[in-house]
SEBASE-466439 format. One line per 8 residues: number of its first residue (from 1); their letters; for each residue x negated, y, z negated of N, C-alpha, C, O. Coordinates in pm, whole numbers, m for minus. Each point is the difference from the previous one (the first is absolute). Example, Ala and Ser with C-alpha at 12.3 -4.5 7.8 and 13.67 -1.06 7.14 Angstrom:
2
1	as	m1319,m569,m780,89,119,0,m90,120,0,m104,m2,m66 | 139,107,138,m82,119,m6,77,109,m73,m51,111,m17;
// end
This chain:
69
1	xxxxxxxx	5308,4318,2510,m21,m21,141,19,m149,30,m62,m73,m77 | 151,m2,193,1,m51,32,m119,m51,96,m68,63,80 | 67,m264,m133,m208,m23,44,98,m87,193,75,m94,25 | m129,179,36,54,m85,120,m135,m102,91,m120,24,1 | 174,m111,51,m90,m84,85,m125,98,69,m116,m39,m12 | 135,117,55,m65,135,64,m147,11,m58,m117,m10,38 | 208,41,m177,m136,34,m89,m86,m108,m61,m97,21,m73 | 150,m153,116,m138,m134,m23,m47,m6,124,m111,m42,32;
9	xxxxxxxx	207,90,51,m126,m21,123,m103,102,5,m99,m33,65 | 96,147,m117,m105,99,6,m61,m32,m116,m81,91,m25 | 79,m181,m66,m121,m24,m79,m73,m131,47,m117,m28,m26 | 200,m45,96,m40,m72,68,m107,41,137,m113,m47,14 | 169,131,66,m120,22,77,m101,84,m42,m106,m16,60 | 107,105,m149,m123,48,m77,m53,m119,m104,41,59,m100 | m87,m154,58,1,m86,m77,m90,m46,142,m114,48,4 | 161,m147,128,m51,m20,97,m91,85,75,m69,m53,87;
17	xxxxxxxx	60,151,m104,m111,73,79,m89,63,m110,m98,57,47 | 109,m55,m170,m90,6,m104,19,182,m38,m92,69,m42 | 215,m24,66,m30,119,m16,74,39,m140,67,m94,m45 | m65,237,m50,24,m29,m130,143,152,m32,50,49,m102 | m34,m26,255,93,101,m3,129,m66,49,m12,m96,76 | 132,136,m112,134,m27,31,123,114,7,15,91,m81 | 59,m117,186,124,92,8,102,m86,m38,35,m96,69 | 28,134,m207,117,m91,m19,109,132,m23,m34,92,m74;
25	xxxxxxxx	126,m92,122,152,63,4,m64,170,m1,31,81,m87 | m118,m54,192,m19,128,1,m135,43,m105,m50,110,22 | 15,m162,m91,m140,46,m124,m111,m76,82,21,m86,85 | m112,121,m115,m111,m48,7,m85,m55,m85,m54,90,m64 | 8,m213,28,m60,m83,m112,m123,m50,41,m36,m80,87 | m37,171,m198,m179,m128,28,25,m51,m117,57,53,m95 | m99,m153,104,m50,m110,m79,m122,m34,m20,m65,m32,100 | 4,30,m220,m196,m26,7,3,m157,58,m97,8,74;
33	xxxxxxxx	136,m123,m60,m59,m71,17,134,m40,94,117,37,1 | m231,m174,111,136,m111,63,60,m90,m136,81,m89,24 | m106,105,m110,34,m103,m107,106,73,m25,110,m46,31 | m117,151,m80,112,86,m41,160,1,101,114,15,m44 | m151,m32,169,64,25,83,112,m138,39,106,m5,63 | m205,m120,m148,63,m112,4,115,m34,m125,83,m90,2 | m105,191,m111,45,m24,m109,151,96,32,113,m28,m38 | m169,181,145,141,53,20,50,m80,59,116,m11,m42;
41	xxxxxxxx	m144,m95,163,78,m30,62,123,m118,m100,119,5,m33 | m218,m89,17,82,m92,m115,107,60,m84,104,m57,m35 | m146,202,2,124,10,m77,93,62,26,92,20,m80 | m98,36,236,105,41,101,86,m113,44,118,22,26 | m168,m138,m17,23,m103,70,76,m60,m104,89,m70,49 | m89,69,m203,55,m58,m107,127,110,m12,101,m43,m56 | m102,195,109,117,68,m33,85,m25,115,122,8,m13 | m171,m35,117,96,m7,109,54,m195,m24,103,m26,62;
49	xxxxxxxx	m137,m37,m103,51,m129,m22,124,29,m111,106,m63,m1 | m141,164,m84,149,m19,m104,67,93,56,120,m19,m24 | m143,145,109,115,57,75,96,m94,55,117,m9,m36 | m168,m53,115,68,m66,98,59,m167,m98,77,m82,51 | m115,73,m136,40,m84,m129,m67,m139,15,32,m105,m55 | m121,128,134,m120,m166,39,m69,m23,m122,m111,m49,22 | 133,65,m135,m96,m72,m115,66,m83,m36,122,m18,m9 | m275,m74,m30,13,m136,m6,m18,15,m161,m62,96,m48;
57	xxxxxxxx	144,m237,m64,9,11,m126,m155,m44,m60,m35,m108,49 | m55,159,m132,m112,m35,m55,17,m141,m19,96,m59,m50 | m216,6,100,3,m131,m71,m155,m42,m125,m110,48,25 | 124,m114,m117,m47,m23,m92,m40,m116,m18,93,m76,m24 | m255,m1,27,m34,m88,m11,m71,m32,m111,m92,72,m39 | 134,m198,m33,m63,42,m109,m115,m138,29,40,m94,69 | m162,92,m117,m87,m128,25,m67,m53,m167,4,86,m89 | m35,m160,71,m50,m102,m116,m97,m53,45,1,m77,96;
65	xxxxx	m163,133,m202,m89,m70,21,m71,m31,m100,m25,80,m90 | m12,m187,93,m16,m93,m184,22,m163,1,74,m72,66 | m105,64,m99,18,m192,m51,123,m31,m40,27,m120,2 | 56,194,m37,155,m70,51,52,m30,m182,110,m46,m29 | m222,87,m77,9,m100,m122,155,94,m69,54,m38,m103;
// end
């Protein structure tokens, strides 16, 4: 299934009014928690970014902490 704009906005306004049910492409989805509902959205929002080919390359930081000896 293709993730369209549509369907972040309906987790988006359930997410905003605190409710834990959703209609995405015809199904109906509860979700136990708003937490849950934040984690679908994110990862709707991460499939529709590489549809459309918007990912950005990982970046990698590396840090050093110690006296330098």
């Amino acid at each position: 299934m293709a993730v369209t704009q549509a369907d972040i906005d309906a987790l988006n306004e359930a997410i905003a009014s605190g409710e834990r049910q959703v209609t995405l492409g015809g199904q109906s989805i509860t979700y136990r928690s708003v937490d849950d509902l934040i984690k679908a959205r994110a990862d709707l929002e991460a499939q529709l970014a590489k549809q459309l080919g918007k990912t950005r390359p990982r970046r990698v930081y590396l840090y050093q902490n110690g006296r330098g000896y």
